[in-house]
C-alpha positions in Angstrom: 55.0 -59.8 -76.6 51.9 -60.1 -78.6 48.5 -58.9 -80.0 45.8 -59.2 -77.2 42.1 -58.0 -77.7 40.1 -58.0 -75.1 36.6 -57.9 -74.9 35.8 -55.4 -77.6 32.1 -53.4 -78.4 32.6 -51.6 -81.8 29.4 -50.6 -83.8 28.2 -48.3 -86.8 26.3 -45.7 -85.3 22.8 -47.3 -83.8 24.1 -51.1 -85.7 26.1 -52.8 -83.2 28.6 -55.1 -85.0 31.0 -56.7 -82.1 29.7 -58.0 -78.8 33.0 -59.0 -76.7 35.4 -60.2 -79.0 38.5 -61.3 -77.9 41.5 -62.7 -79.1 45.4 -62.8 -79.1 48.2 -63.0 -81.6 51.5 -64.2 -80.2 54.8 -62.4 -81.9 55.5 -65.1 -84.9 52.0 -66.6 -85.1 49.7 -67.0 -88.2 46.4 -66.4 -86.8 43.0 -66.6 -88.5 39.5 -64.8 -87.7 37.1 -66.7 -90.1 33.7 -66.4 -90.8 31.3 -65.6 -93.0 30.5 -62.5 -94.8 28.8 -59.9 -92.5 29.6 -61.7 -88.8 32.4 -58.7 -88.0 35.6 -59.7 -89.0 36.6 -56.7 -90.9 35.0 -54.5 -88.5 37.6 -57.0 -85.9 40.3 -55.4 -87.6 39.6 -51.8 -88.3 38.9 -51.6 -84.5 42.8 -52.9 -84.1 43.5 -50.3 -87.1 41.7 -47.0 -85.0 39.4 -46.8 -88.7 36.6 -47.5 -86.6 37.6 -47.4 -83.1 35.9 -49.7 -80.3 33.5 -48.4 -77.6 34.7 -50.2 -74.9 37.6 -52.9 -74.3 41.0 -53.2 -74.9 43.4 -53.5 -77.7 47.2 -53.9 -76.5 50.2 -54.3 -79.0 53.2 -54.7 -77.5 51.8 -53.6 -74.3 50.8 -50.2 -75.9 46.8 -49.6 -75.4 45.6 -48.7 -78.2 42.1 -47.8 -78.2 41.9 -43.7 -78.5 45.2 -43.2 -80.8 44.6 -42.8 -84.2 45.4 -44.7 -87.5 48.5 -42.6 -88.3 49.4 -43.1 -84.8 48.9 -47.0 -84.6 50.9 -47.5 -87.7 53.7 -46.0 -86.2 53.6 -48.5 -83.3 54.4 -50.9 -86.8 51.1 -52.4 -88.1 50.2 -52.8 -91.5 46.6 -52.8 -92.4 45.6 -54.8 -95.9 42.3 -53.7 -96.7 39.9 -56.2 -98.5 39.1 -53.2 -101.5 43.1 -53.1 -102.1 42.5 -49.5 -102.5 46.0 -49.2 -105.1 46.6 -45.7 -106.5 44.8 -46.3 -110.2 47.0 -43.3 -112.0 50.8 -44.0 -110.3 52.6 -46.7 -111.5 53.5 -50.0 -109.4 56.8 -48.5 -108.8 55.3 -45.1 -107.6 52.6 -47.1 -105.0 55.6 -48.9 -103.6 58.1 -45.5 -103.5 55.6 -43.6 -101.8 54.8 -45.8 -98.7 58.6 -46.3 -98.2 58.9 -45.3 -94.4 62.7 -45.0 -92.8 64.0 -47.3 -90.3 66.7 -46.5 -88.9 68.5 -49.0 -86.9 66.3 -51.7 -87.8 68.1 -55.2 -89.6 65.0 -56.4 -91.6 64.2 -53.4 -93.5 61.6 -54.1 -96.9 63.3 -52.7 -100.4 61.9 -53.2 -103.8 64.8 -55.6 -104.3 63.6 -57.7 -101.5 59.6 -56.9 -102.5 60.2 -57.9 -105.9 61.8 -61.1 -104.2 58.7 -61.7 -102.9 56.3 -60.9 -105.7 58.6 -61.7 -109.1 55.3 -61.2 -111.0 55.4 -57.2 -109.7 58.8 -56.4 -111.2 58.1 -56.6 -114.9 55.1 -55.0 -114.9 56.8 -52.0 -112.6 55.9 -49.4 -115.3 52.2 -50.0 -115.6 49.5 -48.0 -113.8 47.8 -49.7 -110.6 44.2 -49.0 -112.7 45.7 -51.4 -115.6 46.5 -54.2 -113.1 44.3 -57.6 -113.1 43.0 -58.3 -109.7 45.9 -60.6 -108.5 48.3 -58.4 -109.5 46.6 -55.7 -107.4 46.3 -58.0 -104.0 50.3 -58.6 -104.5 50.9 -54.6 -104.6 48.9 -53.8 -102.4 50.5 -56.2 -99.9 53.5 -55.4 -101.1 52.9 -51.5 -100.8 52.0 -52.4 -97.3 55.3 -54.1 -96.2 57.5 -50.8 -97.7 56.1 -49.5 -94.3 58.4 -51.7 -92.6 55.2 -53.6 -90.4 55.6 -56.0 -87.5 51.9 -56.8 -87.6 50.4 -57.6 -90.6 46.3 -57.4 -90.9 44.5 -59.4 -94.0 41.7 -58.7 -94.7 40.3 -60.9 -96.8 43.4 -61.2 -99.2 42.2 -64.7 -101.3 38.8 -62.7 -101.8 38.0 -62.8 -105.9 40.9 -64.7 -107.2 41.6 -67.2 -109.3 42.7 -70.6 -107.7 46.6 -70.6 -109.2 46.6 -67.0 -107.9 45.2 -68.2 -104.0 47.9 -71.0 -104.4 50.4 -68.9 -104.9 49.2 -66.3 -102.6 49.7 -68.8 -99.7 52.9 -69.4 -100.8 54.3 -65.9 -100.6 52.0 -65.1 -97.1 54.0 -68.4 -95.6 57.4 -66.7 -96.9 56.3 -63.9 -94.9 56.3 -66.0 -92.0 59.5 -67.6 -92.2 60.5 -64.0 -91.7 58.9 -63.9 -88.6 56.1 -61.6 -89.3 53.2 -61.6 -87.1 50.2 -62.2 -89.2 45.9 -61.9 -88.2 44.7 -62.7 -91.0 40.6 -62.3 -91.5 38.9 -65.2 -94.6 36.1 -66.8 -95.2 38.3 -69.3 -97.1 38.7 -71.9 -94.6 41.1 -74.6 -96.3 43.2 -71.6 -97.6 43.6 -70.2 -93.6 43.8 -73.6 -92.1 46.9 -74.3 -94.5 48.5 -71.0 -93.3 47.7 -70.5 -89.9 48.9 -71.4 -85.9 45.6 -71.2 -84.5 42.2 -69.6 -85.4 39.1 -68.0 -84.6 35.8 -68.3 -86.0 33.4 -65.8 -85.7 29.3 -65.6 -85.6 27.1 -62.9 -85.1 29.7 -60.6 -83.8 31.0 -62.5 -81.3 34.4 -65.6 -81.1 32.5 -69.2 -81.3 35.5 -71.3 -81.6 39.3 -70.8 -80.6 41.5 -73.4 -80.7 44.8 -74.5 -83.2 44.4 -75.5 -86.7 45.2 -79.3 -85.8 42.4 -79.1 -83.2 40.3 -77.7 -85.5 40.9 -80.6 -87.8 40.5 -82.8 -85.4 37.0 -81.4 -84.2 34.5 -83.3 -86.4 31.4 -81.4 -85.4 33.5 -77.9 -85.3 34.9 -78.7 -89.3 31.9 -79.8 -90.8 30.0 -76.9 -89.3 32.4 -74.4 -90.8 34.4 -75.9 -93.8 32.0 -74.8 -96.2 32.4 -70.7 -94.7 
């Protein structure tokens, strides 16, 4: 079971942003949609989301189409969406973002508490008191990832997640994203950091203009001189 786009148009009103993009993310996988700034990958996955929903092709989750459901809708099918703006609630407390996207399910074995969150983010658990508005950027990203697993995801979208931080917190950011993959979750995750994605990810997709230039698997990648210089530097 996987992710598979297929072929997807999206635009903003008259400004056509994707021109048959497709991709896939195998159950398990670290995948990576890079590119630089303005080439559609964020528009990539708020068209998986339903936030700005595709004009034609098809997105398929688990065998569920879901082009023409909503975004409350496609989160129950158990995707997470990370936006790039982190988008924390400023006045509620760290413990009050995580409390209030805590979604039951029942019957399932790996279910995300704030024990096991704070496992995952020690930095957030001291500072559980303090008001998302008071948080340094970092500190933010980690919430608002974290905020996003209390949903209890199977598909994790990042958008973006390395985007402004300092180069301990990017480090350590990789650490806790390859955690999350030794739990087995399925992760498309959208940079322009290159050399932070290539540590993390299966296989990858680089982006231009709207459209998929180069598929392939971070070893091939590595391996493609021409391919590497040309987008190392995104």
């Amino acid at each position: 079971m996987s992710l598979e786009v297929s072929k997807i148009y999206t635009s903003y009103g008259l400004s056509q942003i994707l021109f048959g993009v497709s991709l896939k993310v195998q159950e398990g996988e670290v995948v990576s949609l890079l590119g630089r700034n303005g080439v559609g990958k964020t528009t990539t996955l708020r068209s998986i989301m339903g936030l700005t929903p595709p004009h034609s092709g098809s997105i398929r989750w688990r065998g569920e189409e879901l082009v023409g459901k909503s975004s409350f809708q496609i989160a129950r099918f158990g995707i997470g969406f990370v936006p790039e703006d982190r988008r924390v609630f400023s006045d509620l407390t760290v413990w009050e973002n995580l409390d209030v996207a805590i979604k039951p399910s029942p019957g399932r074995k790996n279910v995300w508490t704030l024990e096991k969150v704070f496992g995952l983010f020690p930095a957030l658990e001291p500072i559980q008191k303090r008001r998302g508005g008071f948080l340094s950027g970092g500190e933010q990203q980690m919430l608002t990832i974290a905020r996003t697993l209390m949903g209890n995801p199977d598909l994790l979208l990042l958008d973006e997640p390395s985007e402004g931080l300092a180069p301990i917190v990017v480090q350590q950011l990789g650490g806790q994203i390859r955690k999350l993959r030794q739990e087995g979750m399925t992760i498309l995750l959208c940079e322009q950091n290159a050399r932070f994605s290539l540590d993390l990810c299966d296989r990858l997709y680089i982006l231009e203009k709207g459209e998929v230039r180069y598929e392939g698997t971070a070893e091939e990648f590595r391996k493609d001189e021409k391919a590497y210089k040309a987008y190392l530097a995104l």
